[in-house]
C-alpha positions in Angstrom: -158.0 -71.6 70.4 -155.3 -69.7 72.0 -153.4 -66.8 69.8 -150.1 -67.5 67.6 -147.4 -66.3 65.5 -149.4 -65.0 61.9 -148.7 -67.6 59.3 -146.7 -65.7 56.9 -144.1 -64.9 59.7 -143.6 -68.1 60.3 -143.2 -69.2 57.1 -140.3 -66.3 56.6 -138.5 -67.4 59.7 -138.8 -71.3 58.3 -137.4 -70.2 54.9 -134.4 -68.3 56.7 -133.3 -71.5 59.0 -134.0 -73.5 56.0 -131.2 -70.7 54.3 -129.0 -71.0 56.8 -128.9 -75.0 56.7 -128.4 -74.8 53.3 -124.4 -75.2 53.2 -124.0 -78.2 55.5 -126.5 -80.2 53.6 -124.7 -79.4 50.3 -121.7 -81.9 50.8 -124.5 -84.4 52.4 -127.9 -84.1 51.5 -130.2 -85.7 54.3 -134.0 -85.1 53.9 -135.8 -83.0 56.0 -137.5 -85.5 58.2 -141.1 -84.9 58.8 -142.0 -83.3 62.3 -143.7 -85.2 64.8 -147.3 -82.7 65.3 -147.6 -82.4 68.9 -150.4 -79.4 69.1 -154.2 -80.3 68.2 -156.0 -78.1 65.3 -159.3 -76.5 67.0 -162.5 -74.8 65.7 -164.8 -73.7 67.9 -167.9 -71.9 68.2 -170.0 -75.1 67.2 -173.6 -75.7 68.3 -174.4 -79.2 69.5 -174.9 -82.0 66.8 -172.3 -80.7 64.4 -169.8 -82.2 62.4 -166.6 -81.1 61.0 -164.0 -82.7 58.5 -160.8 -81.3 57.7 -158.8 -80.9 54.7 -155.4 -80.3 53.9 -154.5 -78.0 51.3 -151.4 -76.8 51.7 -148.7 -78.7 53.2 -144.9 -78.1 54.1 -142.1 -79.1 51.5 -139.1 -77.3 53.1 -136.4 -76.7 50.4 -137.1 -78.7 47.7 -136.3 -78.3 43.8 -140.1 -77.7 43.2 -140.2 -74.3 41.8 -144.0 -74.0 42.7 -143.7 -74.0 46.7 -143.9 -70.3 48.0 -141.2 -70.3 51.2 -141.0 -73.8 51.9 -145.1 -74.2 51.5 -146.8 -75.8 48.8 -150.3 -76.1 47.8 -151.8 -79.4 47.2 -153.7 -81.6 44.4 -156.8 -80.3 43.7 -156.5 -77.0 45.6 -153.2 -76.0 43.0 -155.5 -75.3 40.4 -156.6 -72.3 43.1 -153.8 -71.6 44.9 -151.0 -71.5 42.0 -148.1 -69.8 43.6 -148.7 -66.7 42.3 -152.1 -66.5 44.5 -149.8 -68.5 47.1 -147.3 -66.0 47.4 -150.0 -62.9 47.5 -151.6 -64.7 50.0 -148.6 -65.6 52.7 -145.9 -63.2 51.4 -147.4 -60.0 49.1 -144.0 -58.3 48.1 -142.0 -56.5 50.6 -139.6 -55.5 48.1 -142.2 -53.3 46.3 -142.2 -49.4 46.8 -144.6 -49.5 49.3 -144.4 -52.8 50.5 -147.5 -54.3 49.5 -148.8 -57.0 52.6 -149.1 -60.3 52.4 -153.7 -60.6 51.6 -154.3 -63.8 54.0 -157.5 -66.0 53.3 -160.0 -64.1 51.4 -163.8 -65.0 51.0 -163.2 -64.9 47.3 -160.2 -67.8 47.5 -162.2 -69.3 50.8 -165.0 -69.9 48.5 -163.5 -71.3 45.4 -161.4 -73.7 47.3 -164.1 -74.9 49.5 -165.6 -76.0 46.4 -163.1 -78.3 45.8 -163.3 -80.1 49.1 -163.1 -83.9 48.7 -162.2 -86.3 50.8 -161.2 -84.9 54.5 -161.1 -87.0 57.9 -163.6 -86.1 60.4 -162.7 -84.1 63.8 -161.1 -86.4 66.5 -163.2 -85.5 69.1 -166.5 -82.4 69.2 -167.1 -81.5 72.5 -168.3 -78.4 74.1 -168.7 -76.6 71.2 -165.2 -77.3 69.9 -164.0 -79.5 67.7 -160.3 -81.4 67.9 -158.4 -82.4 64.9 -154.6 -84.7 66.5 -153.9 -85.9 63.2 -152.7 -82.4 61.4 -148.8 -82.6 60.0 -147.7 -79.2 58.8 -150.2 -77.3 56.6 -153.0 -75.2 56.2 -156.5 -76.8 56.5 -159.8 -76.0 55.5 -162.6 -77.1 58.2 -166.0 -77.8 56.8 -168.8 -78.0 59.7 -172.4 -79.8 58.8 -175.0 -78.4 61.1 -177.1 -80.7 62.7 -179.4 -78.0 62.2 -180.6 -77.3 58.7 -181.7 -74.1 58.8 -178.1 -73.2 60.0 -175.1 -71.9 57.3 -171.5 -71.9 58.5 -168.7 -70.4 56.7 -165.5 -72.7 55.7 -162.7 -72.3 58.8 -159.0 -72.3 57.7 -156.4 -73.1 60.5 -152.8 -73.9 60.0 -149.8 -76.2 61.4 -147.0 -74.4 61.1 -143.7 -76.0 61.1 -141.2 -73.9 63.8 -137.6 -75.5 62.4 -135.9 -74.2 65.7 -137.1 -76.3 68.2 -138.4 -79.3 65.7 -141.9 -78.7 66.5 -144.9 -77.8 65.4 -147.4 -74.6 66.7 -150.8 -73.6 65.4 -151.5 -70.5 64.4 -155.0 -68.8 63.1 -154.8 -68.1 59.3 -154.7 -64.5 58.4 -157.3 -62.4 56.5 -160.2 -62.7 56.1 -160.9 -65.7 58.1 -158.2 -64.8 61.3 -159.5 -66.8 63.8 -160.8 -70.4 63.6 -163.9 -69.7 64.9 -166.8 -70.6 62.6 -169.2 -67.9 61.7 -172.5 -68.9 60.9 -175.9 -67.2 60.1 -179.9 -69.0 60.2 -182.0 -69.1 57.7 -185.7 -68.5 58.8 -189.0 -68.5 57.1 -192.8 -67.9 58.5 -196.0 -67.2 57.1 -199.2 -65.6 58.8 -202.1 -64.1 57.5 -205.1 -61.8 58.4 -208.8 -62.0 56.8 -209.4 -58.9 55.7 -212.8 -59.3 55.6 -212.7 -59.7 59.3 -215.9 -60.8 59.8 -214.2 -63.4 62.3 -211.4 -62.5 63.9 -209.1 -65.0 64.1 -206.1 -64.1 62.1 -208.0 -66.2 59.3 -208.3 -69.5 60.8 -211.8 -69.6 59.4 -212.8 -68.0 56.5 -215.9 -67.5 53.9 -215.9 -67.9 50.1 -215.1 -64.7 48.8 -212.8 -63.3 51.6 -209.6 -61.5 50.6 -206.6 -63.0 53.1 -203.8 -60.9 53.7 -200.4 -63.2 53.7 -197.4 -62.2 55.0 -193.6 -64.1 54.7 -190.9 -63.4 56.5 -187.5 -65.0 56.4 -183.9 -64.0 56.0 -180.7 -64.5 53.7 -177.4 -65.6 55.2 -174.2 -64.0 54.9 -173.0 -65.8 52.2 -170.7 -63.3 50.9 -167.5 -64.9 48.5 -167.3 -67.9 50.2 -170.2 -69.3 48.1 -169.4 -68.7 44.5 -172.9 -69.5 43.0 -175.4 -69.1 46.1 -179.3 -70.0 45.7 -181.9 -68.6 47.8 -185.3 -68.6 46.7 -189.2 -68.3 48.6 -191.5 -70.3 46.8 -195.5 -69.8 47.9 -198.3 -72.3 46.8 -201.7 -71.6 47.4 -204.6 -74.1 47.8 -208.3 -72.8 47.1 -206.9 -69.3 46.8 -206.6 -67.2 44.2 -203.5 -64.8 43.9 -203.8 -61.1 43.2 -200.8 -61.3 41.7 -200.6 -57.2 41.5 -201.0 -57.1 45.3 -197.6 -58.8 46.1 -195.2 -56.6 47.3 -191.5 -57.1 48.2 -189.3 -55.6 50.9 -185.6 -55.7 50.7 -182.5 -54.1 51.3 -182.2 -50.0 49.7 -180.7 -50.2 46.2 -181.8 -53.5 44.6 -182.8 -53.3 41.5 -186.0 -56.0 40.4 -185.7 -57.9 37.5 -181.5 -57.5 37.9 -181.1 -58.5 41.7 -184.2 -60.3 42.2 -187.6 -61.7 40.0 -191.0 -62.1 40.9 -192.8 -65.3 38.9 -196.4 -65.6 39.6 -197.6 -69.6 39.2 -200.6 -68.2 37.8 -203.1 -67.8 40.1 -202.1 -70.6 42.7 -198.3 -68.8 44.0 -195.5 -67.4 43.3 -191.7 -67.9 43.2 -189.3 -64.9 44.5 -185.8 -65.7 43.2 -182.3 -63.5 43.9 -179.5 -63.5 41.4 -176.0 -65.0 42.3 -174.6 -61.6 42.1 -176.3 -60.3 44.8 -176.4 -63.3 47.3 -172.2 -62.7 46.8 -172.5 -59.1 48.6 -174.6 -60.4 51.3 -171.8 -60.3 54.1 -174.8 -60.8 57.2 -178.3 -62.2 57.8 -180.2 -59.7 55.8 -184.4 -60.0 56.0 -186.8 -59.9 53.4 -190.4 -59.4 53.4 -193.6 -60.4 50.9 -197.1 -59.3 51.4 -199.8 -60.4 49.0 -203.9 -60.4 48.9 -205.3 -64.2 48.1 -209.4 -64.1 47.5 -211.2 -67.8 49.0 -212.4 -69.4 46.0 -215.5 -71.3 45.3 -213.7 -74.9 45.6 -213.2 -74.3 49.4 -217.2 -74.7 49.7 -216.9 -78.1 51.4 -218.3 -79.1 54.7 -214.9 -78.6 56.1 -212.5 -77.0 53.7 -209.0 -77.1 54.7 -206.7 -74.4 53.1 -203.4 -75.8 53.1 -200.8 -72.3 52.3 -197.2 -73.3 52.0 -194.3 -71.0 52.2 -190.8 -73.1 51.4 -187.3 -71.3 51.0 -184.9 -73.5 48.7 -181.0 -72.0 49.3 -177.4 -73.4 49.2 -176.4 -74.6 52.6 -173.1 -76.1 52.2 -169.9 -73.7 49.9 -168.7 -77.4 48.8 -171.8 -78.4 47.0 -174.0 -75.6 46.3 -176.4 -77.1 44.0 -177.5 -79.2 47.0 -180.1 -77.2 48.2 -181.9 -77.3 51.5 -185.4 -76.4 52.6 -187.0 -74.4 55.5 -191.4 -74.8 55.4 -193.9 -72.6 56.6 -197.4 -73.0 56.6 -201.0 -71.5 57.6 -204.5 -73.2 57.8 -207.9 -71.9 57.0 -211.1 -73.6 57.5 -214.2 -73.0 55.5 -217.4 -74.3 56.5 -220.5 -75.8 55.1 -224.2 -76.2 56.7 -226.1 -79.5 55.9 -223.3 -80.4 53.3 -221.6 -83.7 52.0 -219.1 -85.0 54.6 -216.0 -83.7 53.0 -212.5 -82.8 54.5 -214.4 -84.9 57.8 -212.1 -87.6 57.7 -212.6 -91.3 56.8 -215.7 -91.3 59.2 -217.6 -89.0 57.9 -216.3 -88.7 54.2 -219.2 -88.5 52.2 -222.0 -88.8 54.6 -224.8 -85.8 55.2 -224.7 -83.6 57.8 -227.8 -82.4 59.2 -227.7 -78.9 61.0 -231.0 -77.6 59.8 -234.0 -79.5 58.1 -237.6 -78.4 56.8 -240.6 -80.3 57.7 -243.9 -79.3 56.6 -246.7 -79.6 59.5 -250.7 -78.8 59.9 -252.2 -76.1 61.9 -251.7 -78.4 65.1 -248.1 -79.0 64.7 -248.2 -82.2 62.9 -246.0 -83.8 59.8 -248.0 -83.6 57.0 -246.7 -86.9 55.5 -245.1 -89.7 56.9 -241.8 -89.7 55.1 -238.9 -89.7 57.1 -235.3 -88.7 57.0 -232.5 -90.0 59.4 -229.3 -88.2 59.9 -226.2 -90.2 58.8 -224.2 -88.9 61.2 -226.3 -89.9 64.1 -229.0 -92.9 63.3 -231.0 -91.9 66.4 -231.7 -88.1 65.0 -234.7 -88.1 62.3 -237.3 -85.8 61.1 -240.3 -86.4 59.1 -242.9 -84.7 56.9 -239.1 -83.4 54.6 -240.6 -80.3 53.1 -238.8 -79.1 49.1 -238.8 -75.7 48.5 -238.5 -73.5 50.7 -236.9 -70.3 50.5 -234.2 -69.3 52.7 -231.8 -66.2 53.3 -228.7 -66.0 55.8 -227.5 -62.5 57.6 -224.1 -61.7 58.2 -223.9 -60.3 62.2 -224.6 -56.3 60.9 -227.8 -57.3 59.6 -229.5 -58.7 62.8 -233.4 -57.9 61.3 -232.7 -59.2 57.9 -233.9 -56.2 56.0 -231.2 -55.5 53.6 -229.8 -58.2 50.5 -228.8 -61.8 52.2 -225.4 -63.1 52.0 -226.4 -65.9 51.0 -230.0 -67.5 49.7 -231.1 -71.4 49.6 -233.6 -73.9 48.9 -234.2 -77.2 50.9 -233.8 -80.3 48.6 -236.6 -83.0 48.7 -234.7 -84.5 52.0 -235.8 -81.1 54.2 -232.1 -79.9 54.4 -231.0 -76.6 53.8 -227.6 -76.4 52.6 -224.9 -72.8 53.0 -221.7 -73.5 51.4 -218.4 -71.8 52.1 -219.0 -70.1 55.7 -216.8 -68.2 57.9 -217.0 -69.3 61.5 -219.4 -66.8 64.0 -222.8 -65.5 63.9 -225.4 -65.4 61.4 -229.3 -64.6 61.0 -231.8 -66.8 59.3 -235.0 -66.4 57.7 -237.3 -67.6 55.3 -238.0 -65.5 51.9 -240.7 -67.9 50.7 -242.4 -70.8 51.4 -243.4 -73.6 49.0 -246.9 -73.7 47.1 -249.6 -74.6 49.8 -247.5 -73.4 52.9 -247.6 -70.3 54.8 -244.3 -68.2 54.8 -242.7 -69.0 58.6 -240.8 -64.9 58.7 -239.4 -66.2 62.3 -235.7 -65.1 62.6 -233.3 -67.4 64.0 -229.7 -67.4 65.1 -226.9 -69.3 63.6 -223.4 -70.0 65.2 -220.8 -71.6 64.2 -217.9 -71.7 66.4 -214.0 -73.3 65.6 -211.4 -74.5 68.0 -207.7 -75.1 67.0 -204.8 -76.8 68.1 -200.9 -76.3 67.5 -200.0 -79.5 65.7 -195.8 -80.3 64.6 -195.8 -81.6 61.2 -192.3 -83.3 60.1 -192.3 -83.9 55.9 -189.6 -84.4 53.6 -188.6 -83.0 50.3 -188.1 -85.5 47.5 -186.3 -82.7 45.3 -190.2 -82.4 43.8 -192.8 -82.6 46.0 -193.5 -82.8 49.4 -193.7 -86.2 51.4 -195.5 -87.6 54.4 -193.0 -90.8 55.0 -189.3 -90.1 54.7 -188.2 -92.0 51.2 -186.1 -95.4 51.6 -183.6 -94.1 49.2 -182.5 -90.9 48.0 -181.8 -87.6 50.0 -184.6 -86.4 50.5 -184.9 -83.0 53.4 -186.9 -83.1 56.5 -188.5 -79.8 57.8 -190.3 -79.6 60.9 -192.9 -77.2 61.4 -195.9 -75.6 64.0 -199.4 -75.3 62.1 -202.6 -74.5 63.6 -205.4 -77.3 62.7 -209.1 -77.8 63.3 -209.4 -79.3 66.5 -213.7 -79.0 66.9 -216.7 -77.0 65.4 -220.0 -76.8 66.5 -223.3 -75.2 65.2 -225.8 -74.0 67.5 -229.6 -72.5 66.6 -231.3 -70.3 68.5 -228.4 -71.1 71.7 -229.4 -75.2 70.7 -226.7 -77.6 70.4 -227.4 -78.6 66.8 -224.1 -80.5 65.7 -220.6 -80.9 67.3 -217.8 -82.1 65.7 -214.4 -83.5 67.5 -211.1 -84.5 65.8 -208.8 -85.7 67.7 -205.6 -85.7 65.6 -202.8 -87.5 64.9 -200.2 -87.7 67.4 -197.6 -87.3 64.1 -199.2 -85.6 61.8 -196.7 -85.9 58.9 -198.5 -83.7 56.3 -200.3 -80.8 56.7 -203.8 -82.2 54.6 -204.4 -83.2 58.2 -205.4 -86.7 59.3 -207.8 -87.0 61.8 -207.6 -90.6 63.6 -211.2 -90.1 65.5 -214.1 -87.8 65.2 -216.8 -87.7 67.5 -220.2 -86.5 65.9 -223.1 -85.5 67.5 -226.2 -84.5 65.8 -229.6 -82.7 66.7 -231.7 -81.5 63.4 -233.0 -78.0 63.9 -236.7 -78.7 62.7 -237.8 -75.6 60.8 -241.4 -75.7 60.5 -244.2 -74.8 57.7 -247.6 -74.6 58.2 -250.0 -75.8 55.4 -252.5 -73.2 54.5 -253.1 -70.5 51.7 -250.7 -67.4 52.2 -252.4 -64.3 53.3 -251.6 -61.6 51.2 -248.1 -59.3 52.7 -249.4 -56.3 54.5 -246.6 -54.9 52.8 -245.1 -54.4 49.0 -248.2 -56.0 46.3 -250.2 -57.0 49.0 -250.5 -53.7 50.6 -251.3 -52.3 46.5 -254.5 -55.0 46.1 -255.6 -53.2 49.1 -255.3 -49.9 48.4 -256.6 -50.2 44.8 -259.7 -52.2 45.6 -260.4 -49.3 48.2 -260.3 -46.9 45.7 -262.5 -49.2 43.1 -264.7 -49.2 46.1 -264.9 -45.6 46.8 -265.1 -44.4 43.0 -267.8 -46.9 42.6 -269.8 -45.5 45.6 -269.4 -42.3 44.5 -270.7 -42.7 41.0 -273.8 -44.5 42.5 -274.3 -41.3 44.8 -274.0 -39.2 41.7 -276.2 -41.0 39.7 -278.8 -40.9 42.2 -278.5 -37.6 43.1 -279.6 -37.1 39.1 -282.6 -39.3 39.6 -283.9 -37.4 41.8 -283.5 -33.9 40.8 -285.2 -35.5 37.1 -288.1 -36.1 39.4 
């Protein structure tokens, strides 16, 4: 938009030709007719997709009797109740005849904001092209342009341009409104939100993809504020984090913003108890924030014992709720973040598998009791549900078992975890970090001899980068966009479990694919197909009686029969040694 006259000078130099015509419309009063515009209104710096209405607010009366117009300008129905000519004349006139002067105070972000929130009606640009939009059917005025991003994450500030009426040459000119907002270009700021987090425990690492039960995760949100300044008169913005099978250290979360605020006055931390949080900043302080301004929260979140599934899927959300739009700031719009975790489970129900294996047994690792040539002791057999052709027989109950984190490669200090197979031979670890693990057996059942072999355990997790689209219903999140109602998409990236498998010993034991959605439209993923494979690592028991340990009580028996031994011998040597010298 090129450069013109400010506003208020033109209006001076329309109320002195107005003046000066005064006299020779006294004897015969002809109305001012109403100029024909011939210049376009323009606001640029638009992104593509974005709308813009304009609305007039104050409009061009010339001399009239109406004791309310300020130089020949007059605000209009509703925006009066803003712009009474008091404010009308300290915004296009001030008071030159004051000692100083005092200057005319243009558009300010104060009066910006309280008349954008009276915008109603308005008539859409003629034409948006090239980042600028065209309004041909402006008469004289000043006009308030309101641009809807097609972006939601973007804010724009109102634009005020102006048709001013030029009385000696009968046409009209644009010129930029002064102030505050002195050029019609419309200034605009993004809000932003992302979440990642780090297991702590780092016994995996994979910036917590996979985790164990028990694991502190590390979260950290990052997002912004926009310049909402004056404009906005009551401004929202708050970051709201849910947790699913984590519990909140709610002393652990820690906020970063801008020197001098004060908690509790500019901003509040709510815990949800232990399931979230909600971090809320007052209207006050949103009305200072001129630019984008970042914020940071950091928090600790402990795996709980409900993500001990076969696959658990630790759905995190991070949502910002803020005003969006100066006209209707109670209309609030949402930016998502989320991250995944995955939890795992050997010889588990098939839960979080998906519709195909939803409640069927996997079968990583199975006890079988067998004699001292290698064969099943009974005849019993057990089939794998995830793969008919995989069985085992001779199911052994009872038998002791102990897993090894990765540090503990011989097995000698306290397991992480201990368990017992069930009547069907399978041995079931709930709530494992992917990566490597050491097993052994603590004790074998009555009748069995204790198998001390050590084997190795791996389970290894794949991901993929999947673009979830949901909608807000005002409530809750949705996976299909509501038939009524207003509900606000958000598009996001989230990592989800493409694959796991479990090996034993370096054998393929089980290999899970999912091969998800093409739209996944929540994040509880959906998995369309999953190809199972299944190979029952047979851990064997051989019936016999147990040796004692050559180590802890076993190692005592010895030692104190040896010494029953050896006192008794040398009481019999004593003795006989008496005998004889009686002789």
């Amino acid at each position: 938009m090129k450069t013109f006259k400010k506003f208020a000078a033109l209006l001076v130099a329309a109320l002195m030709v107005l003046a000066m015509a005064v006299p020779a419309m006294a004897d015969d009063p002809v109305p001012t007719p109403a100029p024909t515009y011939d210049y376009p209104l323009t606001v640029t710096g638009l992104s593509e997709g974005d709308t813009v209405k304009f609305y007039k607010i104050v409009e061009w009366v010339g001399e009239t009797s109406d004791s309310s117009d300020v130089s020949g300008w007059k605000a209009i129905a509703p925006y009066n109740t803003v712009l009474t000519k008091a404010v009308l004349t300290s915004m296009l006139v001030g008071d030159p005849n004051a000692s100083p002067s005092v200057a005319p105070t243009g558009m300010t972000s104060d009066l910006a904001g309280k008349i954008a929130a009276l915008a109603t009606g308005g008539e859409d640009a003629t034409s948006i092209s090239g980042g600028t939009a065209t309004y041909n059917n402006a008469t004289s005025g000043m006009y308030l342009a309101l641009v809807t991003p097609k972006d939601a994450n973007t804010i724009y500030n109102p634009v005020f341009v102006s048709a001013d009426y030029n009385k000696e040459t009968g046409h009209e000119g644009t010129a930029a409104v002064t102030g505050q907002f002195a050029d019609s270009v419309a200034k605009k700021s993004t809000v932003t939100v992302s979440k990642t987090a780090e297991n702590t425990s780092d016994y995996n690492s994979d910036h917590a993809k996979t985790t164990a039960v028990g694991d502190t995760v590390t979260f950290t949100v990052n997002t912004q504020i926009p310049g909402y300044g004056n404009v906005y008169t009551t401004p929202h913005f708050d970051v709201v984090d849910t947790l699913t099978d984590l519990k909140l250290k709610a002393d652990t979360v820690t906020v970063t913003v801008p020197a001098g605020l004060t908690k509790g006055t500019d901003y509040t931390v709510t815990p949800d108890g232990t399931e979230g949080y909600r971090l809320s900043f007052s209207a006050a302080y949103l009305k200072t924030v001129k630019t984008a301004t970042p914020v940071t929260i950091t928090y600790d979140a402990e795996v709980t014992s409900s993500a001990a599934l076969a696959i658990n899927e630790e759905s995190n959300d991070v949502y910002v709720e803020y005003s969006h739009n100066p006209n209707s700031q109670s209309d609030y719009d949402v930016k998502k973040d989320t991250t995944q975790h995955y939890t795992f489970t050997l010889d588990a129900e098939g839960a979080g598998l998906g519709s195909k294996l939803n409640g069927k047994k996997t079968s990583e690792l199975v006890k079988i009791g067998v004699d001292a040539a290698g064969n099943p002791i009974t005849t019993t057999t057990e089939t794998s549900e995830i793969t008919s052709s995989e069985s085992w027989k001779g199911p052994l109950q009872n038998a002791q078992f102990g897993i090894w984190k990765s540090t503990d490669s011989g097995c000698t200090g306290t397991p992480f975890m201990t368990a017992s197979t069930g009547e069907d031979g399978r041995l079931t670890f709930a709530g494992l970090d992917a990566g490597t693990y050491y097993l052994k057996e603590i004790s074998a059942p009555d009748g069995y001899v204790t198998n001390t072999t050590i084997h190795t355990v791996v389970i290894a997790a794949q991901t993929d980068s999947v673009k979830v689209t949901e909608w807000w219903n005002g409530s809750a999140w949705v996976s299909e966009k509501p038939a009524t109602g207003t509900a606000k998409e958000v598009t996001y990236d989230t990592d989800v479990l493409k694959s796991y498998t479990v090996k034993v010993d370096g054998e393929d034991t089980a290999t899970y694919t999912f091969t998800n959605a093409a739209t996944a439209n929540d994040n509880d993923i959906k998995w369309e197909t999953v190809e199972a494979v299944e190979k029952p690592f047979e851990l064997e028991n051989v019936k016999g009686t147990e040796l004692p340990s050559t180590g802890g009580m076993g190692t005592t028996i010895l030692y104190v029969a040896g010494s029953i031994l050896v006192l008794a011998a040398g009481i019999l040597l004593v003795t006989k040694r008496r005998m004889n010298a009686e002789d």
